[in-house]
N, C-alpha and C positions, 0 to 999 in steps of 0.2 A: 713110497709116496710118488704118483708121478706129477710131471711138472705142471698143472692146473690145478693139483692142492698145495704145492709147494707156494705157486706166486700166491694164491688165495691168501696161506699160512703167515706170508711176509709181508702183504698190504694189511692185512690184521692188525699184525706186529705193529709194524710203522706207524697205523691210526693210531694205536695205543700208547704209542711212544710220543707223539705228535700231541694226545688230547691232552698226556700228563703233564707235558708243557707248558702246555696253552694252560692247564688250571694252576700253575706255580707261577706265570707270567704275569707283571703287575704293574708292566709298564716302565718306562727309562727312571733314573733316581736323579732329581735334580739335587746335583755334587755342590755345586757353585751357590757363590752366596750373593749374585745379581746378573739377572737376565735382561736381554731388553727383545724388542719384536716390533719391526714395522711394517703396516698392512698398506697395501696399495692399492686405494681407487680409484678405477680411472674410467668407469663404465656409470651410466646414471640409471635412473630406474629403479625402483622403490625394492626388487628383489635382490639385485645386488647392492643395496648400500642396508636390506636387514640383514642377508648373509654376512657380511663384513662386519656390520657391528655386533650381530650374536658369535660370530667368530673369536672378536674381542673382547666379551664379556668371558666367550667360556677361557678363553686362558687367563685372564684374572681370577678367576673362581676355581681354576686348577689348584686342589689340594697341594700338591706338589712346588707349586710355583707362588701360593699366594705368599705375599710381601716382598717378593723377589722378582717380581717382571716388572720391566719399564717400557711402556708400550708406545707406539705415534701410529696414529693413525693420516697418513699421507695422501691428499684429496689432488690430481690433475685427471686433464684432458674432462670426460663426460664426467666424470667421477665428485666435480663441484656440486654437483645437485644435494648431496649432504650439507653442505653448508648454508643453502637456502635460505632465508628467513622465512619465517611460515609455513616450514613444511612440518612432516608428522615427524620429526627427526629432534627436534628441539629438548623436549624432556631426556630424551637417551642423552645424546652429546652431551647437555649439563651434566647428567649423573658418570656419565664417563672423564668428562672433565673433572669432576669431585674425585675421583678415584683416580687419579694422576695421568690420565692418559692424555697426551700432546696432538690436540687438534690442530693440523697444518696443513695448508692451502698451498697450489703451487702459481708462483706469480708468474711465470710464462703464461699458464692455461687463463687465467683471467684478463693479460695483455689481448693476447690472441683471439680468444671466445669475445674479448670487448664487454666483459664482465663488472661491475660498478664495482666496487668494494662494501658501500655500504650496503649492498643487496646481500653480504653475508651477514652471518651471525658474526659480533662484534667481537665474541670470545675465542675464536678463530685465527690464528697467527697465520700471518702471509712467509713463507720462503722462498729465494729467487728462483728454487726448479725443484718441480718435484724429483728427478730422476738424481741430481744433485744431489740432496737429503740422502736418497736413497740410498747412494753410494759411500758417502759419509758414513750413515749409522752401519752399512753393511763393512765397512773398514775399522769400525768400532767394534764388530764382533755381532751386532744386532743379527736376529735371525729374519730373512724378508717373507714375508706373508702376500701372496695374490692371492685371495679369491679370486673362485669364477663366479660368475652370473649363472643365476639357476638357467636350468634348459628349462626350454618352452616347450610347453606340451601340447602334441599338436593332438586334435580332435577325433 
């Protein structure tokens, strides 16, 4: 056999070995018996705050994980625009908040921006810094979640 059917012979092999894998592969086995996850927004704009909370619905909805994750979702810097009043966000967040999830606001970004308070939704808890929480949950073991903001597709 020379060696351009040998290497053929061996990447074969390898897909083979690779696909069988990949079909016994069923994904991580959640061990533990309570997770938690905090996502961080911090960019506004209607794409990144659906990214972020369909983010958050699908790890509630994770087979795996359902009844076992504790989720916050963590609003500074541009990233307040979810907690709005009157925006198209109101029904999600309610239903998110029914399902346990910790809507929290960072009180630096609202000093700063010069944000009112009452301009959020009321079921919205303030904390003294987003980055603060952050580091907290993330020493409690929490796993930290950024989304990105979709890319902009150019024309």
């Amino acid at each position: 056999m020379n060696i351009t059917k040998a290497a053929l012979l061996a990447g074969m092999m390898s897909f083979a070995v690779g696909a069988s894998a990949a079909q016994t592969f069923h994904g991580a086995t959640a061990t533990k018996s309570e997770y938690g996850a905090i996502f961080q927004l911090d960019s506004g704009g209607n794409g990144a705050i659906k990214k972020t909370l369909n983010n958050i619905e699908n790890l509630l909805h994770d087979p795996r994980l359902k009844g076992r994750v504790k989720v916050e979702l963590i609003a500074n810097s541009k990233g307040f625009d979810v907690y709005v009043k009157n925006n198209e966000f109101e029904q999600k967040l309610r239903h998110l908040r029914k399902e346990g999830v910790i809507l929290a606001q960072c009180g630096n970004t609202l000093r700063e921006l010069h944000i009112d308070r009452k301009d959020l939704y009321p079921f919205v808890s303030i904390v003294p810094s987003g980055v603060g929480e952050i580091t907290i949950r993330e020493a409690e073991g929490w796993a930290y979640i950024h989304p990105s903001a979709p890319k902009q597709q150019s024309l």
